[in-house]
N, C-alpha and C positions, 0 to 999 in steps of 0.2 A: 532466658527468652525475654523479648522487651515487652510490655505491659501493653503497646499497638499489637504487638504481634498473636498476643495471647485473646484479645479481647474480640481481634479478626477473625481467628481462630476457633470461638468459641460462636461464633455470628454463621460463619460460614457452617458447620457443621451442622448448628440447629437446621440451618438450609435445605442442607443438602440430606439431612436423614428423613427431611418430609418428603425430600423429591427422591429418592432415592427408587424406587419401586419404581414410578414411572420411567426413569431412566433405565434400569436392567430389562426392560421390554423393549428398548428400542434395538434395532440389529448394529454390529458391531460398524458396519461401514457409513449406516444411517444416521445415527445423532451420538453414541457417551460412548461406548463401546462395553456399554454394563455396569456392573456396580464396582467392577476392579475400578474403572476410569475416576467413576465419581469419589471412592477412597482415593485414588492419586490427587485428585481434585483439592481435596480437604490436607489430606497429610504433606504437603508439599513435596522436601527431599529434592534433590538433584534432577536435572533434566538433560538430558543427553543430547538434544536436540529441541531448537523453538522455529518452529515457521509463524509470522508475523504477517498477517494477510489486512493490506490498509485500503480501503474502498475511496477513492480519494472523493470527497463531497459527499458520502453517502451518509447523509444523515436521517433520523428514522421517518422524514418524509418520501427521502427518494428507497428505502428498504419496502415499506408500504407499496409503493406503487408499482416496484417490482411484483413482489407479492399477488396486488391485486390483479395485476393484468397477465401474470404468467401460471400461478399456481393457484388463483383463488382467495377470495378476502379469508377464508376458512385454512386454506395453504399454509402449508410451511415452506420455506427458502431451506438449503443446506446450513445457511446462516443460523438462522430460528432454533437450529438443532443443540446449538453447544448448551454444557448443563448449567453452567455460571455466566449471570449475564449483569452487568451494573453499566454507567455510563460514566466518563470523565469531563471533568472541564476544558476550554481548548484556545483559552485565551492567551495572548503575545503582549507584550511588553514593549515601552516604549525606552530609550536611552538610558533614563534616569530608573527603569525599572518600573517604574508605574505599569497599569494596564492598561494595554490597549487590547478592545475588549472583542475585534474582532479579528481573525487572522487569517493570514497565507497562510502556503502551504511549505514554504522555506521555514519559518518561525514554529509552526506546530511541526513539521519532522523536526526538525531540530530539538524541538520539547522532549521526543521518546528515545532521539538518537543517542543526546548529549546530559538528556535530565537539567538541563539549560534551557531557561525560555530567552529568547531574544527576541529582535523588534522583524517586523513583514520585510521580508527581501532578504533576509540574510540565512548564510547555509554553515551550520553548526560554528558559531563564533559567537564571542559572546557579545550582546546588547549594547554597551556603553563602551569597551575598550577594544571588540574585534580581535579578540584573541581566539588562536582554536581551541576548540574543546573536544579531547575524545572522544570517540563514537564506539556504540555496541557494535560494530564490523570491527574498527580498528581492535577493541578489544578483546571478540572474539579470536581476531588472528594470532592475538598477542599469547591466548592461551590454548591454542594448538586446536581450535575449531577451522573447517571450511567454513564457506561464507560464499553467500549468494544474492542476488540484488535482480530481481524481475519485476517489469513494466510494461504497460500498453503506453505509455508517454516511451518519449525522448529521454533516454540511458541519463541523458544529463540534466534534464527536467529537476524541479525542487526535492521533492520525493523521494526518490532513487538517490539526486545528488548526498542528502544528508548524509548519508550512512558512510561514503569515503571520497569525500571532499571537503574541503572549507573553503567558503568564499563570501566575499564581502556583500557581495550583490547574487544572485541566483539568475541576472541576465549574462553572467558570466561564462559561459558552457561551453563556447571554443576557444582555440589559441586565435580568433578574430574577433570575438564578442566579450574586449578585458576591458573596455572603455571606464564601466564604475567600479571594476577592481585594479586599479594600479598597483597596488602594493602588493598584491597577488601573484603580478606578469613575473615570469622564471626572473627574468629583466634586469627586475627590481629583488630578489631574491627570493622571493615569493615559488608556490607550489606549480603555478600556471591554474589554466585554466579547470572548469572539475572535468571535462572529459580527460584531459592530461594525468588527473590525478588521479580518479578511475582506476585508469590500467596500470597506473603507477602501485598503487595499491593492493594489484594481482589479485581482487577479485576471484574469485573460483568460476563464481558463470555470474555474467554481463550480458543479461536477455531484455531488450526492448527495441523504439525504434532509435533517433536520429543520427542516420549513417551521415549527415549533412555536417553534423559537428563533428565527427570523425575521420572526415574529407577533409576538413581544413590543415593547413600547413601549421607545423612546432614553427615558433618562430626564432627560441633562442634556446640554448642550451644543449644538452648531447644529442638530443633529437631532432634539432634545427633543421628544416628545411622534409625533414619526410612529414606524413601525417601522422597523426592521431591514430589511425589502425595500422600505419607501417609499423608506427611506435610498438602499438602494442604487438605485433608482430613480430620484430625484436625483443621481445620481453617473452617471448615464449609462449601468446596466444592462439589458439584455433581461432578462428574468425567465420562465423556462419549466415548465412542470408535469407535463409527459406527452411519452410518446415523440412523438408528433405535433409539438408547440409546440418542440423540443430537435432537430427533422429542419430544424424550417424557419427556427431562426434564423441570421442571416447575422452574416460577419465584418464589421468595423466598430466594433462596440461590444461593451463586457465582456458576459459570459452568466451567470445566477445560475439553477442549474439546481434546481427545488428540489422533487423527485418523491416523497415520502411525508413526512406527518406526523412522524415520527421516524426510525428505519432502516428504509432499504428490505428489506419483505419479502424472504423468501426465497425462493428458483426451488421447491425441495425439500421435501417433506414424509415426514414416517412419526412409529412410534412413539418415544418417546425411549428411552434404556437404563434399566434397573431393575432394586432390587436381586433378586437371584438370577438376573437376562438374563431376554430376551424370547423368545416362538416366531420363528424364522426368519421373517425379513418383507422382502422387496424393496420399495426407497423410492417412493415417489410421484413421479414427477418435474412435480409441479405444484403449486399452492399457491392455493387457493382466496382467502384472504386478499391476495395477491399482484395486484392492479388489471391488467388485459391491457391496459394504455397505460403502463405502467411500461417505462422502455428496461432493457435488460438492459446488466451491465457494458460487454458488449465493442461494443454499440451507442454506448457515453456514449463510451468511449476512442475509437470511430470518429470520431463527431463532433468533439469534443476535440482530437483529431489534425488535421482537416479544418480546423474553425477558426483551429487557431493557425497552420498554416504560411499560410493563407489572410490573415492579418493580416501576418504578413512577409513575404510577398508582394507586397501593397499597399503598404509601406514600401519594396519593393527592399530589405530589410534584406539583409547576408551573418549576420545573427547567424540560428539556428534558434528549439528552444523548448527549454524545460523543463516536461517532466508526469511528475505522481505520478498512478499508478492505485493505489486500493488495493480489494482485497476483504477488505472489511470482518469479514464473517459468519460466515467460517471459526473466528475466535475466537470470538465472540457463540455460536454453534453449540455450542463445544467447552464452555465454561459451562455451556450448558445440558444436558450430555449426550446431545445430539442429533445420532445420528451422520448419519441422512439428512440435515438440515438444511443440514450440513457440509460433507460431501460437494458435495451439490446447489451449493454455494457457490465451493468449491475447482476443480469441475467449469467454474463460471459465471467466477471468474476466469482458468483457464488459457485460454478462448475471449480473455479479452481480450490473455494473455500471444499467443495467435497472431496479434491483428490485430497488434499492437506489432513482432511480429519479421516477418510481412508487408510492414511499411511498410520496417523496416530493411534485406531484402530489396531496394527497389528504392532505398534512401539509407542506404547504407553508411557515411556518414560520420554515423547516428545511434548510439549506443552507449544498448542496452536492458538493464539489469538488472533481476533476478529476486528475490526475496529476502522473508524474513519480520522480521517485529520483534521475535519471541521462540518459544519454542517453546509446546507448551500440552500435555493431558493425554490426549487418546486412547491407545490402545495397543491392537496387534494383538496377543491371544494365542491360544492354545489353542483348540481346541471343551471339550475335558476340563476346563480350566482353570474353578472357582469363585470367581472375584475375591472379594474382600471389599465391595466396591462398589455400584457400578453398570456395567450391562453389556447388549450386545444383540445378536445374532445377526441377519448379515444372509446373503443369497444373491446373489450375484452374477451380474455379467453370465454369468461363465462357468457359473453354474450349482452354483455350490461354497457352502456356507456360511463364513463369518469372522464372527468373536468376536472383539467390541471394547472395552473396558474402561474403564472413567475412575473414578481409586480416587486421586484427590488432593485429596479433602475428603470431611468426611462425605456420604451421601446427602442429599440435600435441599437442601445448600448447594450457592454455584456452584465449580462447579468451577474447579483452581487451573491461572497459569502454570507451568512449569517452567523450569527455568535454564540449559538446555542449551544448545551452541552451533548452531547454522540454517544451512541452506543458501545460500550466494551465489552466481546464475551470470551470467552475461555475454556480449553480443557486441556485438562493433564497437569503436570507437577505445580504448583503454585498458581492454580486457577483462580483459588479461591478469593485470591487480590484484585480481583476485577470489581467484586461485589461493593455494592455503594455506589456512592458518588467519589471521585480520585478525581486524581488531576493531570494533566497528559502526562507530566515529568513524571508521573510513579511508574510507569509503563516503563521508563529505564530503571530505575530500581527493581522491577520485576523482573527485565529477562537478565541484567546483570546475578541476581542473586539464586534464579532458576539454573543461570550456566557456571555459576562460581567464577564468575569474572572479577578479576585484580589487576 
């Protein structure tokens, strides 16, 4: 055993034998699943299965203000509940390698995907020479895992894309949008676009929205002239559009789940922040714009879940699966100074963070991580406080007003990420590597050596 690995070892256990007691009171669906969990926790061993739940911009200002406006400053989030908690670094690199010290969301998946950090804009290739770098999808497939990839963004969005695509640029995402990846285009010998690559890839289930890049025409190669969902069509996909069509497809065959034109609306509405703040406004918890046959996050992770163990199933495999959930919106939101929107999204992924640690609950030998790709710009201040910004006053469940702020661009422009370090938490087989401070790359050294991936 290596002398990190012992010393981790011996760190996380003192841990975990003090929290131990409080952990075996929680109920099995609620927070650890008892003291069995938090022993899996510590003792590492093989994991059969990891769902990877990424909160996109949820850093622990926008987790708080879920928190405070939903469950209570005293509240816990389904989040709150895992037994191992630490945070990573989340910085990107520039060419030569250097840092740069704040990042997209191309450059940070690519950090967990590939254990490669590269420079903002780019999707698992490396920094300085644009070469691809293997991904935890690519090599779970390689070692007889399903593999699953679910989004409130666009399928082809940065996020999602890391895990089975590579591309030069991340505005790369139809066979129309190859303008900053040329060396990419089928064309030029290149993979095509990442929706092309996608379904190229066979995916097990492909749940999010933009059917819009899906719509566009292959322009060269064996697929020429059909689209992007004929293709995957051809390749042997189900293709579904609405919570209905996504209940009832069966294991057997890949699934390209493709539920809104671009990102899927949001649960959540209200007014957004503005300069000088708003009258005190409690959110909307609906969205007009939002189709009532759209499944919600933790509906697509059910399904998602269902499916892939249902295809190894069918194989007798001993191998599990590999799924990334991400909620999407929580960044997209924090952009737009939109804290209900945010909110309403942060709220909509922690329901999937509870199906995930549900499942873990009755298959302990799945290890679920928590975690965001960067941090972003909300902040809780004052009531008295007169930001310089933009800013909005909500009311909360409890009945209390909070003062929310995003003052990291001018007004009118989008709002910026920030550099800070993010929260990471963990249960089940090699949890314990969460603890500390890490760095996004260790995150692929974790689920690589959880699944015995080679």
């Amino acid at each position: 055993m290596h002398r990190a690995t012992r010393r981790r070892l011996t760190v996380a256990t003192a841990l975990v034998t003090a929290t131990t007691a409080a952990v075996a009171v929680t109920s099995a669906a609620g927070a650890s699943g008892g003291t069995e969990q938090a022993r899996n926790a510590i003792q590492g061993g093989k994991a059969k299965n990891v769902i990877l739940l990424i909160g996109d911009g949820m850093g622990d200002s926008e987790i708080t203000l879920a928190r405070d406006y939903t469950v209570g400053a005293n509240g816990r989030l389904n989040m709150d509940r895992f037994p191992l908690t630490g945070a990573y670094t989340t910085y990107a690199v520039h060419a030569d390698g250097t840092p740069d010290y704040v990042t997209d969301s191309a450059a940070s998946g690519t950090g967990w995907a590939t254990g490669v950090k590269t420079v903002n804009g780019r999707i698992s290739k490396t920094p300085g020479t644009d070469k691809p770098v293997k991904t935890l999808l690519e090599l779970a497939q390689k070692n007889g895992y399903a593999t699953g990839d679910v989004t409130t963004a666009e399928l082809t969005d940065a996020t999602p894309a890391v895990l089975a695509s590579h591309a030069t640029d991340r505005s790369c995402q139809g066979p129309a949008d190859m303008a900053k990846c040329p060396a990419d285009t089928i064309a030029a010998g290149g993979p095509g676009s990442i929706a092309e690559q996608e379904v190229n890839h066979k995916v097990d289930v492909l749940f999010g929205g933009g059917r819009q890049r899906f719509d566009q025409a292959v322009t060269d190669g064996r697929y020429k002239g059909l689209t992007v969902t004929q293709q995957a069509q051809r390749l042997g996909y189900q293709v579904v559009t609405d919570n209905a069509s996504m209940k009832a497809a069966k294991s057997g065959k890949p699934v390209l789940g493709l539920f809104a034109p671009g990102n899927v609306a949001t649960e959540w509405t209200g007014k957004a922040a503005a300069v000088g703040g708003t009258a005190p406004q409690r959110c909307v918890t609906s969205n007009p714009n939002r189709p009532a046959t759209t499944p919600s996050l933790a509906d697509s992770a059910t399904k998602a879940i269902e499916l892939l163990e249902a295809k190894q199933r069918a194989k007798h495999s001993k191998q599990g699966f590999f799924l990334q959930i991400e909620g999407a919106s929580i960044d997209k939101q924090d952009h737009a100074a939109d804290p209900c929107g945010q909110i309403g999204e942060t709220a909509a992924f922690d329901r999937a963070v509870k199906v995930a640690r549900a499942y873990a609950a009755k298959h302990p030998d799945t290890l679920v991580v928590t975690t965001a790709d960067h941090g972003h710009t909300s902040q809780i201040v004052p009531l008295e406080a007169t930001p310089p910004g933009l800013s909005s006053t909500l009311v909360t469940d409890e009945g209390q007003q909070l003062k929310v702020n995003y003052s990291t661009n001018t007004p009118g422009q989008s709002q910026e990420h920030t550099g800070t370090e993010v929260r990471i938490a963990a249960q089940g087989p090699l949890a314990y590597r969460v603890l500390g401070v890490t760095n996004q790359t260790d995150l692929f050294a974790t689920v690589r050596e959880a699944l015995r991936l080679h």
